[in-house]
C-alpha positions in Angstrom: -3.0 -3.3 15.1 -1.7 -6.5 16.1 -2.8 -7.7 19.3 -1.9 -9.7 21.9 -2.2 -11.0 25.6 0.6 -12.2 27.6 -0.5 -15.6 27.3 -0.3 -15.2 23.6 2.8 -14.2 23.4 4.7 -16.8 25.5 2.8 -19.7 23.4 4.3 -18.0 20.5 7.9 -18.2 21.6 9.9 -19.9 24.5 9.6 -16.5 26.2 10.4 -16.3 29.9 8.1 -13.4 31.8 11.4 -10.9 33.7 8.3 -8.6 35.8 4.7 -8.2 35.0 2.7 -5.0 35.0 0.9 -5.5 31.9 -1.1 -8.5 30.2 -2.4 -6.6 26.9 -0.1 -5.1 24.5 -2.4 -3.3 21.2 0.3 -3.3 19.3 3.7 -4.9 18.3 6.4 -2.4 17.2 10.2 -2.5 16.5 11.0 1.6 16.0 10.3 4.4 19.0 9.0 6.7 16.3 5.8 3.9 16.3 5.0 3.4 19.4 2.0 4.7 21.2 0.3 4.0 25.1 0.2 0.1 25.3 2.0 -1.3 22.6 4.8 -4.0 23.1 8.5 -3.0 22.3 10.9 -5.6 20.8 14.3 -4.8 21.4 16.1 -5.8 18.3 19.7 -5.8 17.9 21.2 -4.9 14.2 24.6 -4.0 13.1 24.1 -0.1 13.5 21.3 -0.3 16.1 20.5 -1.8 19.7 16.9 -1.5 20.7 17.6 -1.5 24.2 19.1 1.5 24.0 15.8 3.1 23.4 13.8 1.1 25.8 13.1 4.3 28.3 12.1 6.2 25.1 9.7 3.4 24.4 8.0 3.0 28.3 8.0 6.9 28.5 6.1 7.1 24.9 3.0 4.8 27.2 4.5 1.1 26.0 3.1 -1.6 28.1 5.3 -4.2 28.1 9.4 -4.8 26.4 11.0 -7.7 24.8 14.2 -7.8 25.2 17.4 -10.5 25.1 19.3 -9.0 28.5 18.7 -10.0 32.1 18.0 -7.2 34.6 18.5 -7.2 38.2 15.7 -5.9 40.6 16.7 -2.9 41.0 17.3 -2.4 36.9 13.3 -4.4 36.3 12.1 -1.0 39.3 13.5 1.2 36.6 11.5 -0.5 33.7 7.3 0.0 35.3 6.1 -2.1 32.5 5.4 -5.9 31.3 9.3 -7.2 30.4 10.1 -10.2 28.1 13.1 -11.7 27.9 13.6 -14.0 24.5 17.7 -15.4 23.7 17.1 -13.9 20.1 14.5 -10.8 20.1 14.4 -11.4 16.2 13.8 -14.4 16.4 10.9 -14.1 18.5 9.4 -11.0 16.5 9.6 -13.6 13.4 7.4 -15.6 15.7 4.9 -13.2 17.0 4.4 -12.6 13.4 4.0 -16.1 12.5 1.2 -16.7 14.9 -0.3 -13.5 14.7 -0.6 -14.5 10.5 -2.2 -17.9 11.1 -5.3 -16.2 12.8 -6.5 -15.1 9.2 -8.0 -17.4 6.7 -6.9 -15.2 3.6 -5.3 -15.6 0.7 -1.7 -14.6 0.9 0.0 -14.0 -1.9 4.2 -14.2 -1.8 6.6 -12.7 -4.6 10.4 -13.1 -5.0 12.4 -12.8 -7.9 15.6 -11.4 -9.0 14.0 -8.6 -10.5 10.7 -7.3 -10.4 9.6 -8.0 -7.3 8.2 -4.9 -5.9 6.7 -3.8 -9.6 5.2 -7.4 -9.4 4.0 -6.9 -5.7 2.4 -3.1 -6.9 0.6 -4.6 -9.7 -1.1 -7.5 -8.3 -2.2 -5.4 -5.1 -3.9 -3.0 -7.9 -5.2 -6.0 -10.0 -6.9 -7.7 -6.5 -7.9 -4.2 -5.3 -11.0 -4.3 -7.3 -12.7 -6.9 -5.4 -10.5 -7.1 -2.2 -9.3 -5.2 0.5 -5.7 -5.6 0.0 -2.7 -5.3 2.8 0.5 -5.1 0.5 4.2 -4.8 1.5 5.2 -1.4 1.9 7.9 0.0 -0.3 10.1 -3.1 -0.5 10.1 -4.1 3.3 11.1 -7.8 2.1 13.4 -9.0 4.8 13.7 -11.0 8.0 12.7 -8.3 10.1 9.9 -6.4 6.9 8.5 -9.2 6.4 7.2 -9.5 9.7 6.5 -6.0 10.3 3.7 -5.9 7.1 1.7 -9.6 8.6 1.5 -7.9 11.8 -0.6 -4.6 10.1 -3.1 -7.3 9.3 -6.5 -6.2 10.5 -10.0 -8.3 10.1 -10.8 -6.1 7.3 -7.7 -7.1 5.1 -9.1 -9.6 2.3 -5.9 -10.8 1.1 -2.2 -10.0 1.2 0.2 -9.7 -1.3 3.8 -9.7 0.5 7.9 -9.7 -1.3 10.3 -11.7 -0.1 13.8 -10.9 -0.9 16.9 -13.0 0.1 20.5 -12.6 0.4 21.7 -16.7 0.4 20.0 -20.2 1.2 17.5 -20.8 3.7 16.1 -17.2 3.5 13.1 -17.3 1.5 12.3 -20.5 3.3 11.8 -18.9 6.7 9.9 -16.3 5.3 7.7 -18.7 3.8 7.7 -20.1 7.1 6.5 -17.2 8.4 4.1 -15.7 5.7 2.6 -19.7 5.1 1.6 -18.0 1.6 -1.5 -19.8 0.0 -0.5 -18.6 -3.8 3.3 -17.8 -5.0 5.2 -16.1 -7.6 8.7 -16.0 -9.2 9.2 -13.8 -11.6 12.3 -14.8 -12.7 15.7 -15.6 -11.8 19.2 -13.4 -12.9 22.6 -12.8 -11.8 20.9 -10.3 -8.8 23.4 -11.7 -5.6 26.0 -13.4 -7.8 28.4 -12.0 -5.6 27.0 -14.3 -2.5 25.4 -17.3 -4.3 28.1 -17.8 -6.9 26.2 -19.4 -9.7 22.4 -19.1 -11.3 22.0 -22.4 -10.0 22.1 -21.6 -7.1 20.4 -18.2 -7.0 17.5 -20.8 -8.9 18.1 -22.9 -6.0 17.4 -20.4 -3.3 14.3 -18.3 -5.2 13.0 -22.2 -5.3 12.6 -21.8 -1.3 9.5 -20.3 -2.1 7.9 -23.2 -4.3 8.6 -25.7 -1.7 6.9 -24.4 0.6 3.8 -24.5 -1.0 1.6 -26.8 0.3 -0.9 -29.1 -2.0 -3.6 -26.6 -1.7 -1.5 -23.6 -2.9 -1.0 -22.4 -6.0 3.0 -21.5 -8.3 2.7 -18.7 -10.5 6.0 -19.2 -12.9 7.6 -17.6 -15.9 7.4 -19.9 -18.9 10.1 -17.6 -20.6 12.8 -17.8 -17.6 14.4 -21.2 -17.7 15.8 -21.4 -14.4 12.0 -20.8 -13.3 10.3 -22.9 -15.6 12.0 -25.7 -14.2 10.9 -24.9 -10.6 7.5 -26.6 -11.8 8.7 -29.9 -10.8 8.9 -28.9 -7.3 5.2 -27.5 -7.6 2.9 -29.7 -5.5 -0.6 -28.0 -6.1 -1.4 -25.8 -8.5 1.0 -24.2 -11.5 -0.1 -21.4 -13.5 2.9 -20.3 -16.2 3.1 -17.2 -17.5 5.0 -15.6 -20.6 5.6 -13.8 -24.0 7.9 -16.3 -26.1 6.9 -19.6 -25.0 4.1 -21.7 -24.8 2.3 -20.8 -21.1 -1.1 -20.3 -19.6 -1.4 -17.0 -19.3 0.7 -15.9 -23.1 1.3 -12.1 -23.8 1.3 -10.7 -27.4 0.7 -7.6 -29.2 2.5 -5.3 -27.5 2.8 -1.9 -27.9 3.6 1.6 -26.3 1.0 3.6 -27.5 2.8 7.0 -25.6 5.7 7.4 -23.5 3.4 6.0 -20.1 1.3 3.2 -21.6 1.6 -0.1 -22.8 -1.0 -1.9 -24.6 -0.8 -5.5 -24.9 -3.2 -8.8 -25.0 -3.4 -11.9 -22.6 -4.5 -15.2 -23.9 -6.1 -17.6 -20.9 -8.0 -20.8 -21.1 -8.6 -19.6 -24.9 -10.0 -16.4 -24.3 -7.8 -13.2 -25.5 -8.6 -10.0 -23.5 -7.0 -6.4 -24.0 -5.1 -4.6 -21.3 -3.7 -1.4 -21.1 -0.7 -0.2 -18.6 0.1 3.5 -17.3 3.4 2.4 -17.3 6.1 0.9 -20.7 8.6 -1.8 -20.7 8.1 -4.6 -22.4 9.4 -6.6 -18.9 6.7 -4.8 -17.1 4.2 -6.9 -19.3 5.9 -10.2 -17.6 5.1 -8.4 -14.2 1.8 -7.6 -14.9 0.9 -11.1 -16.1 2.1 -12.8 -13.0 -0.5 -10.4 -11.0 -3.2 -11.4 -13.9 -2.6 -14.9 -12.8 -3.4 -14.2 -9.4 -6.5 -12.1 -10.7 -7.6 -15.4 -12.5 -6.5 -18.0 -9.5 -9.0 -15.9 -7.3 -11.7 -15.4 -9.8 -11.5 -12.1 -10.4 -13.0 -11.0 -14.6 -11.2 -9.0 -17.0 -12.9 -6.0 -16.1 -12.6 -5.9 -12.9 -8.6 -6.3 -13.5 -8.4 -3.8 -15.8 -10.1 -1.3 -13.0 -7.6 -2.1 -10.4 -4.7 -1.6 -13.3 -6.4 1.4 -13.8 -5.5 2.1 -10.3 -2.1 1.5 -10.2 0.7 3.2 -8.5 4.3 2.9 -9.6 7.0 2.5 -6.6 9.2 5.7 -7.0 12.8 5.1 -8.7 11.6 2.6 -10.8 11.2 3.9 -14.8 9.3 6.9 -13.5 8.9 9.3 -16.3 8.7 13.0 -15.4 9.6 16.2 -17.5 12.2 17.9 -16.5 12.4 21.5 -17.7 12.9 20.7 -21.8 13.9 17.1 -20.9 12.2 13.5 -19.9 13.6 12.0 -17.4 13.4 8.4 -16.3 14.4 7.9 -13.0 14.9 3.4 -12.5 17.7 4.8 -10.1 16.2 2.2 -7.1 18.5 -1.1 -8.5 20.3 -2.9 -10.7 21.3 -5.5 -12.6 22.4 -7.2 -15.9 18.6 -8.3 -16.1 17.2 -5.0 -15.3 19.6 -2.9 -16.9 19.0 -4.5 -20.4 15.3 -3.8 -20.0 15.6 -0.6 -18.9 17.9 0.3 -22.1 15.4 -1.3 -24.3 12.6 0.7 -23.2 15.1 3.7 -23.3 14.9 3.3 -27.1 11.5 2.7 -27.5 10.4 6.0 -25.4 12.8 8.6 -26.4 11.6 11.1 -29.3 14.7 12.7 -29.7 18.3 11.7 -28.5 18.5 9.0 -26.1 21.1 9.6 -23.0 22.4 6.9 -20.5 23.1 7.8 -17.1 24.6 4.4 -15.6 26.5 3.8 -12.3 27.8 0.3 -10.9 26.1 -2.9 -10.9 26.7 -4.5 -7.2 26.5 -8.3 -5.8 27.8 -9.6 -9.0 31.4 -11.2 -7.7 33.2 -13.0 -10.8 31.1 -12.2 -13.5 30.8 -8.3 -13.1 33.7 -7.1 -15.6 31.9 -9.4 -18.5 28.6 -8.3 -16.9 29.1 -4.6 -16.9 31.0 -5.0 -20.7 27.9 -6.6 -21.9 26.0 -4.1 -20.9 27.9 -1.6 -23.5 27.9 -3.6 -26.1 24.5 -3.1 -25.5 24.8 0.5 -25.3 25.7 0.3 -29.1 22.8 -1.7 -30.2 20.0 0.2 -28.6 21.8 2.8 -30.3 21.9 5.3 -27.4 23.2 8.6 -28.2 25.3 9.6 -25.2 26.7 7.4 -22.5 27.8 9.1 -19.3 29.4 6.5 -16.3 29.9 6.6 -12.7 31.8 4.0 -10.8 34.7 1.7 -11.0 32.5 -0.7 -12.9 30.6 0.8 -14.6 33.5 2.1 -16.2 34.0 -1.3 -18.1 30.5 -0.1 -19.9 32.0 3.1 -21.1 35.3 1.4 -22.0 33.0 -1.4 -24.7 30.6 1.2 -25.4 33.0 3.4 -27.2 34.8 0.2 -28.4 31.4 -0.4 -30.3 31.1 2.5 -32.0 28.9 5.0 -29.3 30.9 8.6 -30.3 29.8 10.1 -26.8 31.1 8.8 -23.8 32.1 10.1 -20.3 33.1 8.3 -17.8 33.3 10.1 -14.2 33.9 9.8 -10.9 31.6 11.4 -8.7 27.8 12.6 -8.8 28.8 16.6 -9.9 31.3 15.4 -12.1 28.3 13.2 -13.8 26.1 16.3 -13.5 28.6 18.8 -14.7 29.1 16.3 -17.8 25.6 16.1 -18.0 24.5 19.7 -18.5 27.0 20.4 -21.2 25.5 18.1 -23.1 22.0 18.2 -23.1 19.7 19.5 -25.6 16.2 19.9 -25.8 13.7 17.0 -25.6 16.9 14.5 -24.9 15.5 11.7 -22.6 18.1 10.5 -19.9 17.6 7.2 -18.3 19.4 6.6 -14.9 19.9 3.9 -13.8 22.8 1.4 -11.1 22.7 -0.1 -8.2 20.8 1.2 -4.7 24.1 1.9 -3.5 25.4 4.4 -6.2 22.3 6.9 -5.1 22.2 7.8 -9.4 19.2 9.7 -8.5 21.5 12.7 -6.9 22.7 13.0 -10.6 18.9 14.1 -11.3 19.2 16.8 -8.5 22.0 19.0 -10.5 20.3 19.2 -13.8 
C-alpha cells in the first residue's frame, strides 16, 4: 500500500489543504470498490464518471482524507468529517502522487510500448525476471494515464523490479508516462498502423512510440527490434545502452530455429554475445518469439542465466483473449479476440496455418483506428486469407467486409460475411466439422469473443 502523510502529499502537487481531520492516508485509491478505513480518495473526473459523486460512499467505507477539484463551503467541508484536498486537475495530481511515490524505490523499472505485443511482451518478461526477482507487473493492460499510475502505487519494499506497459493514443503520451514511471530499462517491440486513425502516418506513430527512448537517461538501457524498421532507427535517439533484438536481421540477441513442436509450444534458439542457448514456449507464433526475446534481453541486461530464464518461461501465464488455445467440444479454438490490427492479424493467420490439423476457419471482425488506409488494410488482409490457405472465412463488420469481398476474389470457396454476433454464430455452426480449428480474431470493440459463446 502506498503511503503517505499530509506533508507528502502537498510537496507532491500544488495541493491546497480545504479541512484537516487526518494526516496519514495507507493507501491511495481511485474506485469505491477499493477503498478501506484510512485510505485517500481521488476524485477523478472521466467522460462516463465523476468521483465526487461517490465521495460519501468513500468517507462512509473509513477513508481518511479526499482529493478532489471543487470548492466546498463550511457547511458542505461539516458534511465531509475527513482530511479534504483540493487539486485544479485531480488527474493530474494522482499522476503526481504516483510520480513521487515511484522515486522512493531504487529498482529496476522496466517500460514496454509497442503497437503490438505489448502486454504478451510485459507477461513474458515478468515470468523471465520472476526467477530471481520479486516482480510488480502491470495488471491486465492498465497502460494509460490514469493505469499507469495505479500499478507504481502497489509498489511495496518487497517488489524487486517492475515491469509496466505504456500505451498511447497521440504525441506527448508515452512521454509523461515516462515521466512518471522514470523507467531505468525500455522496450519497443515494434511499430504498425495500431492508431492510424489519430496519428495519420507510421512516422508519426514511430515518432510518438519514440517518447519512450527519449526519456531514457544515460544510465538506462533501449531494448529494440532489429527487424522493425521504424524501431531500428529509434537507436539514434538511445543515449545509454542498446540491446537489439530479432529473427531476420543482424541483432544482439538473433532468434533461429524455430519450431512448433505441438499446438502450445514453440521451440526456438537465441544467439547472445556468441553463445546459442535453447528455449522452449507454452505458447506458438512465430511473433511471440520477437516478444519473448525482448524479455530475454532484459533477462541478460540484469544478469539473470539461461536457466534461470527458462524457469521463469516455464512459469508463464498467457493474458486471456490473446491466441489462447482451448478445445471446444470436437473443435480447437483460439480465442486472440482482445485486438487488432494489420500487424497482429497477419500473425495471427500465420500461426492459424501452422496449428490447425484439419480445416483451418477464420472468424474476423473490424480492424479500428486505422483512418485512410483501412479499406486497403482490411483487403490485404484477404488476400491473405488466400495464401495461408484458410478453409473458411466468416466476417463481421462493415470492414471487415472488404476481407471477405478479396478473400473470395482470391480464390477462398467459403465465405460469409454477416452482420451481427448470432448471425456469425448461426453461420458458424453449419459449418463446422470435427477437429476444424477457428481463429477469432478483430478489434476490442467488436467483442468477437461472444461469437465463441454460441458454438
Amino acid at each position: 500500500m502506498a503511503s503517505f502523510t499530509l506533508s507528502e502529499v502537498q510537496a507532491a502537487f500544488s495541493a491546497v489543504v480545504l479541512q484537516t481531520k487526518q494526516n496519514k492516508f495507507c493507501d491511495i485509491v481511485t474506485d469505491t470498490r477499493f477503498v478501506k478505513k484510512g485510505v485517500l480518495f481521488v476524485a477523478l473526473i472521466g467522460e462516463k464518471f465523476d468521483g465526487h459523486d461517490f465521495l460519501q460512499a468513500a468517507i462512509e467505507q473509513g477513508a481518511a482524507g479526499v482529493l478532489v477539484s471543487r470548492t466546498y463551503s463550511e457547511d458542505q467541508l461539516h458534511d465531509l468529517p475527513v482530511t479534504v484536498i483540493y487539486a485544479d486537475d485531480t488527474l493530474k495530481a494522482y499522476q503526481l502522487l504516483a510520480k513521487a511515490y515511484r522515486r522512493r524505490f531504487s529498482i529496476p523499472v522496466i517500460a514496454i510500448t509497442g503497437s503490438n505485443g505489448k502486454t504478451t511482451t510485459k507477461d513474458f518478461t515478468a515470468a523471465v525476471l520472476s526467477a530471481k526477482f520479486k516482480v510488480l507487473k502491470t495488471e491486465a493492460n492498465f497502460n494509460n494515464e490514469i493505469g499507469l499510475p495505479k500499478t507504481l502505487l502497489q509498489l511495496q519494499a518487497t517488489h524487486q523490479v517492475a515491469v509496466v506497459e505504456m500505451g498511447m493514443r497521440g504525441f506527448g503520451q508515452i512521454a509523461k508516462l515516462a515521466e512518471i514511471a522514470r523507467p531505468t530499462i525500455g522496450i519497443v517491440t515494434n511499430v504498425g498502423e495500431t492508431h492510424m486513425e489519430i496519428l495519420g502516418s507510421l512516422a508519426n506513430i514511430a515518432k510518438a512510440k519514440a517518447e519512450l527512448v527519449e526519456h531514457l537517461d544515460e544510465a538506462s538501457v533501449a531494448i529494440l527490434n532489429a527487424d522493425n524498421s521504424f524501431v531500428a532507427a529509434m537507436q539514434s535517439k538511445v543515449k545509454g545502452k542498446c540491446v537489439t533484438f530479432g529473427i531476420e536481421k543482424p541483432s544482439d540477441l538473433r532468434a533461429g530455429h524455430i519450431k512448433t513442436v505441438h499446438k502450445n509450444c514453440t521451440e526456438f534458439d537465441c544467439t547472445f554475445k556468441g553463445k546459442t542457448y535453447s528455449f522452449v514456449l507454452p505458447i506458438v507464433g512465430r511473433h511471440n518469439v520477437y516478444n519473448v526475446l525482448a524479455a530475454l534481453a532484459v533477462g541478460f541486461t540484469l544478469g539473470l542465466s539461461a536457466i534461470e530464464m527458462q524457469k521463469g518461461l516455464a512459469g508463464f501465464t498467457l493474458t486471456k483473449m490473446r491466441f489462447e488455445i482451448q478445445q471446444v467440444g470436437l473443435y480447437q479454438v483460439i480465442n486472440d479476440a482482445y485486438n487488432a490490427s494489420p500487424m497482429s492479424m497477419k500473425a495471427a493467420l500465420e500461426t492459424l496455418a501452422e496449428v490447425a490439423s484439419a480445416r483451418k476457419i477464420a472468424v474476423l471482425g473490424d480492424m479500428l483506428e486505422l483512418g485512410s488506409v483501412s479499406v486497403e488494410a482490411h483487403k490485404n488482409i484477404g488476400k491473405l486469407v488466400a495464401d495461408q490457405k484458410i478453409d473458411a472465412l466468416i466476417t463481421f463488420g462493415d470492414m471487415a467486409a472488404h476481407i471477405a469481398q478479396e478473400a473470395r476474389t482470391a480464390g477462398v470457396k467459403l465465405v460469409y460475411t454477416c452482420n451481427s454476433h448470432a448471425e456469425a454464430g448461426k453461420v458458424l455452426n453449419e459449418i463446422l466439422q470435427p477437429d476444424d480449428t477457428i481463429l477469432f480474431k478483430g478489434s476490442r470493440g467488436m467483442q468477437m469473443e461472444k461469437i465463441i459463446d454460441l458454438i
